[in-house]
N, C-alpha and C positions, 0 to 999 in steps of 0.2 A: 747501337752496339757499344756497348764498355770495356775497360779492359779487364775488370774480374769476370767478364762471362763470352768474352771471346772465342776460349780452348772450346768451352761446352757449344757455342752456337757455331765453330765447325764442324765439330763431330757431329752434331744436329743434322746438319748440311750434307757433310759427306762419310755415314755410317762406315763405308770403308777402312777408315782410318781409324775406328774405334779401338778397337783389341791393341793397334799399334800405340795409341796415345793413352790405353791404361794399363800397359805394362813399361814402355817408357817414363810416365809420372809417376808410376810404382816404384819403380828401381831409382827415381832421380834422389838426390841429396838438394834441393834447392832454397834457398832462402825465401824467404816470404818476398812475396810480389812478385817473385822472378818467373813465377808456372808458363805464364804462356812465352817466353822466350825458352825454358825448358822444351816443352812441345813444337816451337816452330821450328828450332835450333836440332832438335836430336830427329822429327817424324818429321815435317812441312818440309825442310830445307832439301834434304836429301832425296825425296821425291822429287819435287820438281828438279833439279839438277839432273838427273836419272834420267823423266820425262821430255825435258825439255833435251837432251840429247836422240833418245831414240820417236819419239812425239808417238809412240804405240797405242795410248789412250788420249787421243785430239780431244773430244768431247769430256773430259773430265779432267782434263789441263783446261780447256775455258772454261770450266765453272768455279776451277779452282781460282783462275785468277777473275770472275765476277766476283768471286768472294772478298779477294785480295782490295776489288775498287773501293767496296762496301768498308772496307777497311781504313783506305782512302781518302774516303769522305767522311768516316767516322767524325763525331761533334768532341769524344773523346781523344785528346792530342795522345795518351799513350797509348793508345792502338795505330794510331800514324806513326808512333816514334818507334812501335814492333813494326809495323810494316817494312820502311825506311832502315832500322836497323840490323832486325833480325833475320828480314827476308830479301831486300833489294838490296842491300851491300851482300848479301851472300851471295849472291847472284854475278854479282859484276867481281867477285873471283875469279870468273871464267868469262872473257868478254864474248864469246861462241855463244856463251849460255844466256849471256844479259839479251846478247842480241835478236836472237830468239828467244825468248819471253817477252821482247818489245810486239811482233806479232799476236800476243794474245792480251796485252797489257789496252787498260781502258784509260779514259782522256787523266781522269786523276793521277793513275800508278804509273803512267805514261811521265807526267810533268815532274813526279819524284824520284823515278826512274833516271830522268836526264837531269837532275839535277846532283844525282851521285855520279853519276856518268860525269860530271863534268867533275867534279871533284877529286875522281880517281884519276883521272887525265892530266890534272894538273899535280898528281902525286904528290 
């Protein structure tokens, strides 16, 4: 996974979120390079936030965050640096939300999870 083809191999993943991430990229104003923090930033974030409080669809909150691992481990560091910045510090906004999302977070988004975690802590 790279970071120019990230947006497309979620939507790959989870058709759901289609219509939402091509009328969200439609309507954005973004700078070159910025698409997939456009996308996780305006569609990803605010789902999971949403999900991870009422946990309604359990089975598609975990495949969202297998996706997230994949992300992870990504060989590409700016798919880590979207992970880490666009979607695990958004998280740890709400430390309710960080904390549940540790429940479905894998051994990788686990490690960079508690490493913002510790960063927010120390404010």
């Amino acid at each position: 996974m790279t970071y120019d083809d990230v947006v497309r191999r979620f939507v790959e993943k989870f058709p759901e979120f289609e219509e939402a991430a091509r009328i969200e990229l439609a309507q954005s104003r973004h700078e070159e390079g910025q698409l997939a923090y456009v996308f996780f930033g305006n569609v990803l974030d605010p789902f999971l936030r949403t999900e991870l409080h009422s946990i309604k669809h359990w089975k598609l909150l975990d495949r969202v965050f297998e996706f997230l691992e994949s992300m992870a481990t990504s060989d590409d560091e700016r798919v880590q640096e979207l992970l880490a910045l666009g979607t695990l510090s958004y998280l740890w906004n709400d430390v309710r939300t960080a904390d549940k999302a540790k429940t479905f977070m894998r051994k990788r988004t686990r490690v960079m999870s508690d490493e913002i975690e510790s960063r927010v802590r120390k404010g």
